[in-house]
Biopython code that builds the backbone (N, CA, C, O; Angstrom):
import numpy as np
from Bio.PDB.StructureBuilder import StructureBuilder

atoms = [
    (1, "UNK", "N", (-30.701, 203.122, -11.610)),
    (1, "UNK", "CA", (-31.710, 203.651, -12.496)),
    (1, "UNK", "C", (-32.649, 204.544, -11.692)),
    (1, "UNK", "O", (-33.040, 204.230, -10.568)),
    (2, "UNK", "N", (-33.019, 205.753, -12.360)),
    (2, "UNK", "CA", (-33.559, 207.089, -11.360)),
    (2, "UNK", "C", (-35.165, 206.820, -12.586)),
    (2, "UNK", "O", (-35.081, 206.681, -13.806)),
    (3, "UNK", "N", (-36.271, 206.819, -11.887)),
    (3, "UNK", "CA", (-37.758, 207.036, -12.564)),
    (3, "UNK", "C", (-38.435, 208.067, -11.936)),
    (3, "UNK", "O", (-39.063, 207.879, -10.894)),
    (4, "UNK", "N", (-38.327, 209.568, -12.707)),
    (4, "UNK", "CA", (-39.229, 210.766, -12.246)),
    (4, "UNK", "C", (-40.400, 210.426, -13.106)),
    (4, "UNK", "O", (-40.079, 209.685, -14.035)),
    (5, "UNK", "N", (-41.556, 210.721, -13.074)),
    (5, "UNK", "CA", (-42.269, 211.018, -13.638)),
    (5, "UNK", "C", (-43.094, 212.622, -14.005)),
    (5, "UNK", "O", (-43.893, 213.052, -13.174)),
    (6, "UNK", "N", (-42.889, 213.213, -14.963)),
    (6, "UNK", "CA", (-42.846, 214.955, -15.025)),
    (6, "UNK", "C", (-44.319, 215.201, -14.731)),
    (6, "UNK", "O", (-44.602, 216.145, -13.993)),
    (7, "UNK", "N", (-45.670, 214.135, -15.441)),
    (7, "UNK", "CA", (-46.738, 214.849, -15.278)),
    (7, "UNK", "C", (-47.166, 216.480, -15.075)),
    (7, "UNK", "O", (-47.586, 217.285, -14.244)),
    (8, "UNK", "N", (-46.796, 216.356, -16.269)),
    (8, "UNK", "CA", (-46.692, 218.173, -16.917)),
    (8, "UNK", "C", (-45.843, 219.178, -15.908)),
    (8, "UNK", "O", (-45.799, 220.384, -16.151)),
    (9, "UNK", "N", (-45.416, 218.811, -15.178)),
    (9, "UNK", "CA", (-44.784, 220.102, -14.687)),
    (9, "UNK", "C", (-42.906, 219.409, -14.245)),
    (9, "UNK", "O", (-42.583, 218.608, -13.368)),
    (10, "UNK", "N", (-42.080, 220.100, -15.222)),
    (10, "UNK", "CA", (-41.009, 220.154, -15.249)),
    (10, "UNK", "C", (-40.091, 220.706, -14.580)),
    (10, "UNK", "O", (-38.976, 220.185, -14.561)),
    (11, "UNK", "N", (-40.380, 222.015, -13.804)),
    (11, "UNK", "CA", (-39.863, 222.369, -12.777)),
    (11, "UNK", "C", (-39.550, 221.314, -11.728)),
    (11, "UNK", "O", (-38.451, 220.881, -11.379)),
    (12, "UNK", "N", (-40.828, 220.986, -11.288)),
    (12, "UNK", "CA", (-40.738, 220.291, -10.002)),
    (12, "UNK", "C", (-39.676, 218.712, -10.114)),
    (12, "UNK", "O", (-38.809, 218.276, -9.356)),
    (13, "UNK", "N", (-40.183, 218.245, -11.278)),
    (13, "UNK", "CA", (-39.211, 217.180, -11.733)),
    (13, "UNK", "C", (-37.803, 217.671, -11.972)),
    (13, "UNK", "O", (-36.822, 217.112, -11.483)),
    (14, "UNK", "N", (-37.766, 218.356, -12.466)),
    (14, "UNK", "CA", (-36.083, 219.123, -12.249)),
    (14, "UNK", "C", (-35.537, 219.125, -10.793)),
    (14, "UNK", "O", (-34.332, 219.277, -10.597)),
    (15, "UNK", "N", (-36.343, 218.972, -9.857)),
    (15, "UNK", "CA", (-35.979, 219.808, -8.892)),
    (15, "UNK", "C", (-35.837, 218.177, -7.488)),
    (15, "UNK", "O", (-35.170, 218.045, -6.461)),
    (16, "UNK", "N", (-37.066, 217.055, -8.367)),
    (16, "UNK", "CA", (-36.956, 216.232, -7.595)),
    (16, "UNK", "C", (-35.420, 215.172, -8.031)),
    (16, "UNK", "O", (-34.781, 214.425, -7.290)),
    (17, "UNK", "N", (-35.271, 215.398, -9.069)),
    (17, "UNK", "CA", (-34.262, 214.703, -9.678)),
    (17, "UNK", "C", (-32.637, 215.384, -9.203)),
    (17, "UNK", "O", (-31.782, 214.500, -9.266)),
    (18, "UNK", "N", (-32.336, 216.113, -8.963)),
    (18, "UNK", "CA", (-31.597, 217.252, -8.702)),
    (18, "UNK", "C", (-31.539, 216.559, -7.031)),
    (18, "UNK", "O", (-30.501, 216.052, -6.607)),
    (19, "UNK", "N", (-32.435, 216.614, -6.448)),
    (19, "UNK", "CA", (-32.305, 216.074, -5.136)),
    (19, "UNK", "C", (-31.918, 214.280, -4.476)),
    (19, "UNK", "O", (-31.311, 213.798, -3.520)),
    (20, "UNK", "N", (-32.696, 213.782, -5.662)),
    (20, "UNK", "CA", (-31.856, 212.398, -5.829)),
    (20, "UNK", "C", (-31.137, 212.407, -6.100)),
    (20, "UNK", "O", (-30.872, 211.208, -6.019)),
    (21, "UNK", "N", (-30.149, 212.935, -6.549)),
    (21, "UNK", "CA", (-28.326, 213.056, -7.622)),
    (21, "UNK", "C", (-28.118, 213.568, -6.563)),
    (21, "UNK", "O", (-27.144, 212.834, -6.390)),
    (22, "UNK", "N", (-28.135, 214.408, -5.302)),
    (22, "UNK", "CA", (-27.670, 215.183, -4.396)),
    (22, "UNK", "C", (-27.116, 213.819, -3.157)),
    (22, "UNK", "O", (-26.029, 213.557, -2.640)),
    (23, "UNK", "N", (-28.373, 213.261, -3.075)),
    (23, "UNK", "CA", (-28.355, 211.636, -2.163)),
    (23, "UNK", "C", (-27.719, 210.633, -2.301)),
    (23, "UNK", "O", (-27.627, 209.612, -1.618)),
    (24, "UNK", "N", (-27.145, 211.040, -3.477)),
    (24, "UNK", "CA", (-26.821, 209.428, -4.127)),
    (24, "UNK", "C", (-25.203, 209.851, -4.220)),
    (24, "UNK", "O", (-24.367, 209.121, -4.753)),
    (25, "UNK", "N", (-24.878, 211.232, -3.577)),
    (25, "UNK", "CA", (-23.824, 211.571, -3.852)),
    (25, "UNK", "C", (-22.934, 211.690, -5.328)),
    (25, "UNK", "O", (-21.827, 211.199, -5.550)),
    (26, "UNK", "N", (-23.857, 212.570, -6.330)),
    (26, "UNK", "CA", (-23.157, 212.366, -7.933)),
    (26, "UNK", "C", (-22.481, 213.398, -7.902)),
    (26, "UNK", "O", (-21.313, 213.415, -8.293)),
    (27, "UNK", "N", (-23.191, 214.593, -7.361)),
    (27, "UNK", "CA", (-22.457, 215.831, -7.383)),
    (27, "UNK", "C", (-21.200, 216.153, -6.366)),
    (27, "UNK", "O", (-20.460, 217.129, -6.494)),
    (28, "UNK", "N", (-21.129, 215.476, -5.665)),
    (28, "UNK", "CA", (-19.744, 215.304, -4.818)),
    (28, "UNK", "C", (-19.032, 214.877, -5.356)),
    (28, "UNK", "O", (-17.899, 215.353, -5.292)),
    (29, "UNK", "N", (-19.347, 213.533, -6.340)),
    (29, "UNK", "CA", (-17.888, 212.967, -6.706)),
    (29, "UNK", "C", (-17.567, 213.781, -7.999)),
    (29, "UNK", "O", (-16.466, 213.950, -8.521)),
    (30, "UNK", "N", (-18.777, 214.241, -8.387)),
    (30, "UNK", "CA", (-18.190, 215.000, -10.144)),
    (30, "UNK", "C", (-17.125, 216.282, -9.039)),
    (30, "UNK", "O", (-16.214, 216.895, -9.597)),
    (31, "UNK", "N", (-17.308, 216.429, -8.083)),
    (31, "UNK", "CA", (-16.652, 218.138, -7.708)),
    (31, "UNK", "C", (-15.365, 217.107, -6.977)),
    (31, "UNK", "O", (-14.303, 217.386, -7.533)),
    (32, "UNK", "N", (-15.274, 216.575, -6.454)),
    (32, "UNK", "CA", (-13.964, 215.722, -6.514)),
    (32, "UNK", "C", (-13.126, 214.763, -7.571)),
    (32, "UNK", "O", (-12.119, 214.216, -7.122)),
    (33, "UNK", "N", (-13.489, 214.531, -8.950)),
    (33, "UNK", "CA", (-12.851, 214.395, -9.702)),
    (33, "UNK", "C", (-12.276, 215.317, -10.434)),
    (33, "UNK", "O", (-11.380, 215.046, -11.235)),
    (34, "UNK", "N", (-12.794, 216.665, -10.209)),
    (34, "UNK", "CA", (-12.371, 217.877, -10.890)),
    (34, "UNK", "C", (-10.907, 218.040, -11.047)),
    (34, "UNK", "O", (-10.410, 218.358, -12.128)),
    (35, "UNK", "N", (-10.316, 217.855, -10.134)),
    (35, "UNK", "CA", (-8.842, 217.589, -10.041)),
    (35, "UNK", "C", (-8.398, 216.784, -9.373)),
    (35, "UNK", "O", (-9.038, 216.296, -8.442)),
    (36, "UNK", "N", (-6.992, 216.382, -9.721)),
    (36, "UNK", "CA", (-6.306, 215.120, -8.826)),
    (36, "UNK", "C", (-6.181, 215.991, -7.067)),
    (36, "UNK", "O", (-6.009, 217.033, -6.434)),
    (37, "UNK", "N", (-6.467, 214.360, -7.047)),
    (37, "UNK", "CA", (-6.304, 214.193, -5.599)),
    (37, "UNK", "C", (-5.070, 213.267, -5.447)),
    (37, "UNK", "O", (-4.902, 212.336, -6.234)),
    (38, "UNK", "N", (-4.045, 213.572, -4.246)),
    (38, "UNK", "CA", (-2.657, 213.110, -3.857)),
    (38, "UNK", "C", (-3.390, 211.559, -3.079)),
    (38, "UNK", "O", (-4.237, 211.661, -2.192)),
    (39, "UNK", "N", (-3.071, 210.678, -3.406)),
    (39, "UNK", "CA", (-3.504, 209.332, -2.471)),
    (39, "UNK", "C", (-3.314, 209.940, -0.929)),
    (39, "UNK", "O", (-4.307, 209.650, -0.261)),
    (40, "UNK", "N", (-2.414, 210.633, -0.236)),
    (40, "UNK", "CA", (-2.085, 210.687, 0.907)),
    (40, "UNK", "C", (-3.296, 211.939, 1.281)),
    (40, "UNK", "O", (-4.012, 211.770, 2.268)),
    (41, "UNK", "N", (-3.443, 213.107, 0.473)),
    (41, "UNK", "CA", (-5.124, 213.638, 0.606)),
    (41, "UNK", "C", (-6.222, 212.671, 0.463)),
    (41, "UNK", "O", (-7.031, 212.634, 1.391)),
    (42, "UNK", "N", (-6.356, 212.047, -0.327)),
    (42, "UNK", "CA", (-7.381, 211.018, -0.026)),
    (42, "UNK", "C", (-8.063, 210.294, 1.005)),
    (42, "UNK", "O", (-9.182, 210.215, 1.512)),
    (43, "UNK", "N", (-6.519, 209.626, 1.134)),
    (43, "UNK", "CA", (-6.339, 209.050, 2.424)),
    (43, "UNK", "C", (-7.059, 209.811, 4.159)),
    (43, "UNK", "O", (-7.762, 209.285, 5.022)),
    (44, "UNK", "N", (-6.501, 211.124, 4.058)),
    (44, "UNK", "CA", (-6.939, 211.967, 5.048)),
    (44, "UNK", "C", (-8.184, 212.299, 5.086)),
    (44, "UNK", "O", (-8.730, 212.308, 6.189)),
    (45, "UNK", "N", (-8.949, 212.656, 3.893)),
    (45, "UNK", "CA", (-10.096, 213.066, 3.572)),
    (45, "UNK", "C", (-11.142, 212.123, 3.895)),
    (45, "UNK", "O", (-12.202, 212.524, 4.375)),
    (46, "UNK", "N", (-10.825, 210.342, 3.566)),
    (46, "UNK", "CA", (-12.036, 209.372, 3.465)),
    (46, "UNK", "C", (-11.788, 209.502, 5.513)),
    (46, "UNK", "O", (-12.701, 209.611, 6.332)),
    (47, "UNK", "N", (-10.857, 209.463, 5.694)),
    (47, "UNK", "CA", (-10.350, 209.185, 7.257)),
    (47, "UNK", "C", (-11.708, 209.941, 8.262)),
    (47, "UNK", "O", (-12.521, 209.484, 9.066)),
    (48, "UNK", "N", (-11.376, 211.499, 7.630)),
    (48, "UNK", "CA", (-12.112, 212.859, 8.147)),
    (48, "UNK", "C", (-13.569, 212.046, 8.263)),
    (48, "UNK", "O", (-14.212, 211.674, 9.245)),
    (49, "UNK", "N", (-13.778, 211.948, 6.977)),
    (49, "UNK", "CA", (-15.219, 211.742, 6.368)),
    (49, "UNK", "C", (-15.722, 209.803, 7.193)),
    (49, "UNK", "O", (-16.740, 209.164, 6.928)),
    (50, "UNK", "N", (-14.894, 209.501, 7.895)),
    (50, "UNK", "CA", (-15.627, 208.632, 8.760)),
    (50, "UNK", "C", (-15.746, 208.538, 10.266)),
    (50, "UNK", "O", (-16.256, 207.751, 11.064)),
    (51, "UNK", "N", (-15.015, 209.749, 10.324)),
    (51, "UNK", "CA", (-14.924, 209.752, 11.788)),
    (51, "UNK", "C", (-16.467, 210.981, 11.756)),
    (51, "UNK", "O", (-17.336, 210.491, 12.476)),
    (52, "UNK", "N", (-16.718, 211.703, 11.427)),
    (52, "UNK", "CA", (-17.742, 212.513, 10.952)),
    (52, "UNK", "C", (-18.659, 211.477, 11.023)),
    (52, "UNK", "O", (-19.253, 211.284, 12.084)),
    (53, "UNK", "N", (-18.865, 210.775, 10.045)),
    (53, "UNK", "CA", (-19.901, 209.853, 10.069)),
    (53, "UNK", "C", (-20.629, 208.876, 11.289)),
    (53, "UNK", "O", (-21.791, 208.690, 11.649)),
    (54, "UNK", "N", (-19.253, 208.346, 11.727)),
    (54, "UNK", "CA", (-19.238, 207.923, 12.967)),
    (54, "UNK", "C", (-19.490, 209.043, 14.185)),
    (54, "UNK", "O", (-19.925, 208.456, 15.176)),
    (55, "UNK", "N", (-19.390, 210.041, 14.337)),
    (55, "UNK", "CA", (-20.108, 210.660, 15.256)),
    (55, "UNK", "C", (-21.457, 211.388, 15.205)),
    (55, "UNK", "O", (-22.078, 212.028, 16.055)),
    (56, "UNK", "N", (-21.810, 210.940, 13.360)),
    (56, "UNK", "CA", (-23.341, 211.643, 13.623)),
    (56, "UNK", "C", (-23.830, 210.213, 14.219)),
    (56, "UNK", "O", (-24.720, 210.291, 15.067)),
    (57, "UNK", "N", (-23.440, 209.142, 13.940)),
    (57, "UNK", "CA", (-24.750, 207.911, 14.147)),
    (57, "UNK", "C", (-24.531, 207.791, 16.076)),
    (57, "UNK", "O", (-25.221, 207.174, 16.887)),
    (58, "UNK", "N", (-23.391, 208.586, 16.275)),
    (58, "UNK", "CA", (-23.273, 208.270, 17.909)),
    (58, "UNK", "C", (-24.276, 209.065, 18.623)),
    (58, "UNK", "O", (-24.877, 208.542, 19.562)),
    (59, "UNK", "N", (-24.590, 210.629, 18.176)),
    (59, "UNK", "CA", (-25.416, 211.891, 18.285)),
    (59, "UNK", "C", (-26.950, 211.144, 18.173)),
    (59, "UNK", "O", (-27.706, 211.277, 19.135)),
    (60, "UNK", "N", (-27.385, 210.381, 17.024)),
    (60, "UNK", "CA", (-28.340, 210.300, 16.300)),
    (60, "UNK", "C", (-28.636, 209.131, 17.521)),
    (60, "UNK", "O", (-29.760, 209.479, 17.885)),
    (61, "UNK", "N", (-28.301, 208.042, 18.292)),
    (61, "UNK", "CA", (-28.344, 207.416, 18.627)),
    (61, "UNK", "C", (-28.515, 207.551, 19.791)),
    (61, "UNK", "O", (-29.276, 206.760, 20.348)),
    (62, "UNK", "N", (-27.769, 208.761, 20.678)),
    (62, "UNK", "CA", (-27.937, 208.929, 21.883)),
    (62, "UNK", "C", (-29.198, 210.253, 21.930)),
    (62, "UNK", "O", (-29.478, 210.750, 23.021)),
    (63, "UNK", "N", (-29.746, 210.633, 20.916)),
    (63, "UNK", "CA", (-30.831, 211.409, 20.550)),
    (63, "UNK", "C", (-32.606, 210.906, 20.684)),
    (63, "UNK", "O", (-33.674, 211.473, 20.912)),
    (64, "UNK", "N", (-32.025, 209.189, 20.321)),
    (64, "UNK", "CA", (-32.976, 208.409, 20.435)),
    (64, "UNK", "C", (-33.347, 207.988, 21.314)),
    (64, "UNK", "O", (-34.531, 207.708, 21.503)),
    (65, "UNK", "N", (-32.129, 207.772, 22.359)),
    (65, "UNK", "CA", (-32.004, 206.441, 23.392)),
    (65, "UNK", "C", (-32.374, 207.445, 24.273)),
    (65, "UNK", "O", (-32.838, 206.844, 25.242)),
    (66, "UNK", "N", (-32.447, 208.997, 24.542)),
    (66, "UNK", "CA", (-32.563, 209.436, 25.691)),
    (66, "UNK", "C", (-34.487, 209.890, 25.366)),
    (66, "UNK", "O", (-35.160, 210.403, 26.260)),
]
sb = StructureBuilder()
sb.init_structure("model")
sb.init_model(0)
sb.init_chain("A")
sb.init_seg("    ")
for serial, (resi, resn, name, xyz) in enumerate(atoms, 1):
    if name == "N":
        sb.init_residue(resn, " ", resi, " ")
    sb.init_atom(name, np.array(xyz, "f"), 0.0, 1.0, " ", f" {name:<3s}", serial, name[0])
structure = sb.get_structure()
């Protein structure tokens, strides 16, 4: 459950809401359901997408520690 509150100005609430859906990853998965995906692309893709992950927290970590 997402709570903006507009207090008259709608832009900005457009814009904060838009950025929570961005975080929460909605607009990634709507642009990956767009079409099928082959399990064996999948497969490769979640693979990609953790080794990525796993080297920002290694970066982020040795960013800290030094």
């Amino acid at each position: 459950m997402i709570e903006i509150s507009v207090n008259g100005n709608l832009e900005k609430a457009m814009r904060v809401l838009k950025r929570k859906l961005i975080r929460e990853g909605v607009f990634k998965e709507l642009k990956s359901r767009r079409f099928y995906e082959k399990p064996s692309e999948k497969k490769k893709r979640k693979n990609k997408e953790s080794v990525k992950k796993r080297r920002k927290e290694v970066d982020r970590a040795k960013r800290f520690a030094a």
